[in-house]
N, C-alpha and C positions, 0 to 999 in steps of 0.2 A: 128851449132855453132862451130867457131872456136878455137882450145885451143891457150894460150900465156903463155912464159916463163916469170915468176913472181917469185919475188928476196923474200925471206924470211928477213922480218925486223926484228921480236922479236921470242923467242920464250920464253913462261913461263910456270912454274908448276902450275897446278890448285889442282892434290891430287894424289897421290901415282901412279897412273894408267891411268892419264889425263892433255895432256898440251892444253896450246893453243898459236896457231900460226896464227902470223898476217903477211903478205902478201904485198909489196911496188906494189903500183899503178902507173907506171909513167903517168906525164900528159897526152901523146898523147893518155891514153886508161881511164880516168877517166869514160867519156862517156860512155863506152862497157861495165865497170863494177860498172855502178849504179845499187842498188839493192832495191828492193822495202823490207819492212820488215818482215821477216818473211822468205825470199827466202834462195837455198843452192847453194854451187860451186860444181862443180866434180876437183877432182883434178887427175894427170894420171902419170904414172913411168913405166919401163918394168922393168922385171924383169926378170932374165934369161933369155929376149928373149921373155916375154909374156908378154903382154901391160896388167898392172892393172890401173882399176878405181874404185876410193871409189867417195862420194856424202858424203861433209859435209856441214853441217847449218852456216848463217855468225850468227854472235851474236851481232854483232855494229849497231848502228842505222842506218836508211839508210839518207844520204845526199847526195848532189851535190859531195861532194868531198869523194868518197868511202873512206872507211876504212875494208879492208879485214879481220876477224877475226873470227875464226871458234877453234871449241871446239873439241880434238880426245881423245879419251878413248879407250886403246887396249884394244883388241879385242882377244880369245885366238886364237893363231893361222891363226892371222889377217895380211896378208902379208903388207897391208901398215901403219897400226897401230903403228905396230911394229918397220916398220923404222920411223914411226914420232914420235916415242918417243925414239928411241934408237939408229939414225945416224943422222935424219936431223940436220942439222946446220944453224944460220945465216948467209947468203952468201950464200946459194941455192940456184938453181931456179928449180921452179915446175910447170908443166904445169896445168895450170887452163881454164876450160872453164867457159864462162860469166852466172851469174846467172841466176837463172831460180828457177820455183817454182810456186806455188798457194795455198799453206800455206801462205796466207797474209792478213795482216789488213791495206790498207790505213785510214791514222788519219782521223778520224769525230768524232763528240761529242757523248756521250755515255757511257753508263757504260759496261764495258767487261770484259772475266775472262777469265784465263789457267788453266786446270787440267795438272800439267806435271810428270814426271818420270826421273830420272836420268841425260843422255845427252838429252832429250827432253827439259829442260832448255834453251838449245842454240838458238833456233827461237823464244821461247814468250819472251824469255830477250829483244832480237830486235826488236820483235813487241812493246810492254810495255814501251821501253824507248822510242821509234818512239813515241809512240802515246804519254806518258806524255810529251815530249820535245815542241811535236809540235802542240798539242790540249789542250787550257787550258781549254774547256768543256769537258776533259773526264777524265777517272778516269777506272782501272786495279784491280781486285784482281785476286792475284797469290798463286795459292794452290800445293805445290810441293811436291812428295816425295821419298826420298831417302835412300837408306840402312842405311848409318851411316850418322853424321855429317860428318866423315873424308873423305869420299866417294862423298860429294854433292859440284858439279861444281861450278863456278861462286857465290863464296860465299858473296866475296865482291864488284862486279861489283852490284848485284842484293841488298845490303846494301848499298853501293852509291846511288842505285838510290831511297831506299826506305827513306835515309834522304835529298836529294832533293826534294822530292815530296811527304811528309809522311802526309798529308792529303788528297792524290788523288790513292796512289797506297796503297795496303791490302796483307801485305805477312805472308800465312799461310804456315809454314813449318812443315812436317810431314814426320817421319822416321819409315821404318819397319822391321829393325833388332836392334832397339839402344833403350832403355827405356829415357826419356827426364825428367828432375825433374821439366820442365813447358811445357804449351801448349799440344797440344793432344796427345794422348797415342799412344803407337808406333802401329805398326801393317799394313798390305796392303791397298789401297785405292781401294778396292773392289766397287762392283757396289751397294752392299746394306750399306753399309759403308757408300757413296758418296752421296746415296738417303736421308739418315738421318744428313750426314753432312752439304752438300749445302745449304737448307733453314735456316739452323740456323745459316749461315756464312751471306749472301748477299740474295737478293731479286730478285727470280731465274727467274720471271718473268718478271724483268726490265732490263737482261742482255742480250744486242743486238748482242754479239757475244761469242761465247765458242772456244777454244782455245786447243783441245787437244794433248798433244805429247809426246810420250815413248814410253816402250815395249808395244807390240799388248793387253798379258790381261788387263793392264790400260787404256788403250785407249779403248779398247774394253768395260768395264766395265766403266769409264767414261760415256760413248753414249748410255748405257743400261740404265744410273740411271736419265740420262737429260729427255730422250724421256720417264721413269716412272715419272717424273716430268711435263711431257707437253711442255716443249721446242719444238720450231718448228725446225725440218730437218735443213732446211736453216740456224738456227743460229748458227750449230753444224760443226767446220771445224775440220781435223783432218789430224795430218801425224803419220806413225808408224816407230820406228825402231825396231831392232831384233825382230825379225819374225819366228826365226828357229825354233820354238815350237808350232808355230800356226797353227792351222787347215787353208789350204786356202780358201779364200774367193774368189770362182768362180763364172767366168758368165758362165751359160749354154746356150750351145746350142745343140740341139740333134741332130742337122746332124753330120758323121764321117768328116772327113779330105778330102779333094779332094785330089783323087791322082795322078792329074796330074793338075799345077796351074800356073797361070802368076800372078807376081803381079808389080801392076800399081805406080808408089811411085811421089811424088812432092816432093824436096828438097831445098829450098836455091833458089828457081826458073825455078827448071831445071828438066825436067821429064825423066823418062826412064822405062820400059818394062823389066821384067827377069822371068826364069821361079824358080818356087821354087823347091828346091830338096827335099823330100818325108821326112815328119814330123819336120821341118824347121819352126823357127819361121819367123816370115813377115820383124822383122829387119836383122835376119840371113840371109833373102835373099837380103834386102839390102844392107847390108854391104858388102858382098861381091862384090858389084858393087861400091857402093858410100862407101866408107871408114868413110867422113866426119858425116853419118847419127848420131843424136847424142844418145845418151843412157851409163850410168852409172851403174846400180847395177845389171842390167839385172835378179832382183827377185821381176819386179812387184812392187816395194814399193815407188822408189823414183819419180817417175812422168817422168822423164828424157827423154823419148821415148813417149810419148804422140803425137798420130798422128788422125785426123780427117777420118773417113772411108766415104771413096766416093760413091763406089760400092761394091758390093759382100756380102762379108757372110765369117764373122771368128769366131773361137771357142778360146778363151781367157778362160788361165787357171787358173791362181791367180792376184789378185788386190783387193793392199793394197794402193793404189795411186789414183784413179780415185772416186771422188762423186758420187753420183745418176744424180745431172742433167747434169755434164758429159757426164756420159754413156748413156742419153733421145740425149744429144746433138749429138750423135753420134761417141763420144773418146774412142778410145783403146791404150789400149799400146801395142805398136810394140814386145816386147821381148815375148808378152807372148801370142800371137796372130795368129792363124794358117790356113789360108785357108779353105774352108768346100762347096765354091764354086769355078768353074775353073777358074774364072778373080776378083781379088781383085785391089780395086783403092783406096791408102791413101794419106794424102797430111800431112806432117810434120809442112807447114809453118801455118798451122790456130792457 
């Protein structure tokens, strides 16, 4: 995927610590950056010299005619964070690469729910209004929780939509540092918490899809109290941010590293042969050949480097981005992915 230089239209406060920045599309590129809902952008800057990439979530519905709009929250010590809330300006331009993503709900009729956390708000916003705009069979509840009031994103894009659609959409909010004088009592949305809240919210067996997104232990602890619940796998989709605390969640494999490997890459159409240099991940050897190869967070989490394995044999060390029937399918992610046989063949484009 190719990045484009895209003009910053608005930028607005969302809360002490969170704007959001929406993004001019010109026409010749509407097409390249249609977004299905639920997907994210990478966006890219150097910086002294060193090319940064963050991966953020659009939050606007997806249409014909995109509308670019994504949620940032610094980060301590966030090199791009930091300038997006502390230099960018309107009248910027930022390189964007075209969305991408599998955090998604195309609209069908149905009842469906989000468990979300903090900035995990920004993908089920645009799933939720996607789907209430353009499915008058379906119907949303959204279970959100956030530190304080003063801390929680999209306060009013997400009360916009709840008086457009206040028979169809179900918004539970819930805070775990702020006591609330209504609605539920402050405190984390833990996995035993969530087992005894869910049934008494919605009807856990009539919901076609779950919707999870935030930090890992919410997410994590979300997926524990569905599947105590009986939820099928399949209905349970999930993306995580901040990750820095979490145990990873690896695939094993018990053969070592081959230490000596070619690997085989399809990109964009075009094939090429390299050999890898010794403990090297599979996109590291790419890159250094095809520059173009895409990947954003390079920790595993954002799906961005998703490559189908042809041949061979890798030892993948964290993933927080790929499903189970991904991984039956044969997907790994390139950043975290290492040789353990001497010919490795992946193909980018599947």
């Amino acid at each position: 995927m190719n990045f484009h230089a895209l003009r910053v239209a608005r930028i607005e406060p969302l809360t002490e610590d969170a704007v959001a920045v929406t993004l001019a599309v010109p026409p010749e590129l509407r097409a390249t950056y249609r977004h299905r809902a639920g997907q994210h952008i990478t966006l890219r800057r150097v910086i002294d010299g060193a090319e940064v990439r963050r991966t953020y979530s659009l939050c606007t519905p997806a249409s014909a005619d995109p509308v670019l709009k994504v949620g940032i929250r610094h980060v301590e010590a966030g090199a791009f964070s930091s300038y997006a809330l502390k230099e960018l300006a309107v009248g910027d331009e930022v390189d964007v690469m075209p969305p991408t993503g599998r955090f998604v709900l195309d609209p069908r009729p149905g009842y469906f729910a989000g468990i979300v956390g903090g900035s995990g708000i920004t993908p089920v916003l645009s799933i939720a209004a996607t789907l209430l705009e353009q499915e008058p069979a379906a119907r949303f509840c959204l279970v959100r929780s956030d530190r304080t009031a003063a801390s929680a994103m999209f306060l009013e894009e997400t009360a916009e939509l709840k008086d457009r659609f206040p028979e169809r959409l179900h918004l539970v909010p819930t805070l775990s540092r702020e006591e609330r004088q209504t609605g539920l009592p402050s405190g984390r949305l833990d996995a035993d918490r969530l087992t005894t809240l869910l049934p008494a919210l919605l009807p856990v067996p009539d919901i076609a899809g779950w919707f999870l997104c935030g930090p890992f232990g919410l997410v994590q602890g979300a997926e524990a109290a569905l599947r105590s619940l009986d939820v099928p796998r399949n209905r349970i989709h999930q993306e995580v941010f901040h990750v820095t605390a979490a145990p990873a969640q690896a695939v094993a494999v018990t053969a070592p590293d081959a230490e000596t490997a070619s690997v085989t890459a399809t990109l964009d159409g075009r094939g090429g042969t390299w050999p890898a240099r010794t403990g090297e991940s599979v996109l590291d050897t790419v890159l250094r050949h095809r520059a173009d190869a895409p990947y954003a967070c390079k920790g595993g989490v954002c799906g961005t480097c998703r490559v189908r394995l042809l041949d061979g044999e890798v030892r993948m060390d964290t993933n927080y981005a790929l499903e189970a029937d991904e991984l039956a399918d044969g997907y790994v992610l390139a950043c975290q992915s290492h040789p353990v046989t001497p010919t490795v063949t992946v193909d980018f484009d599947t």
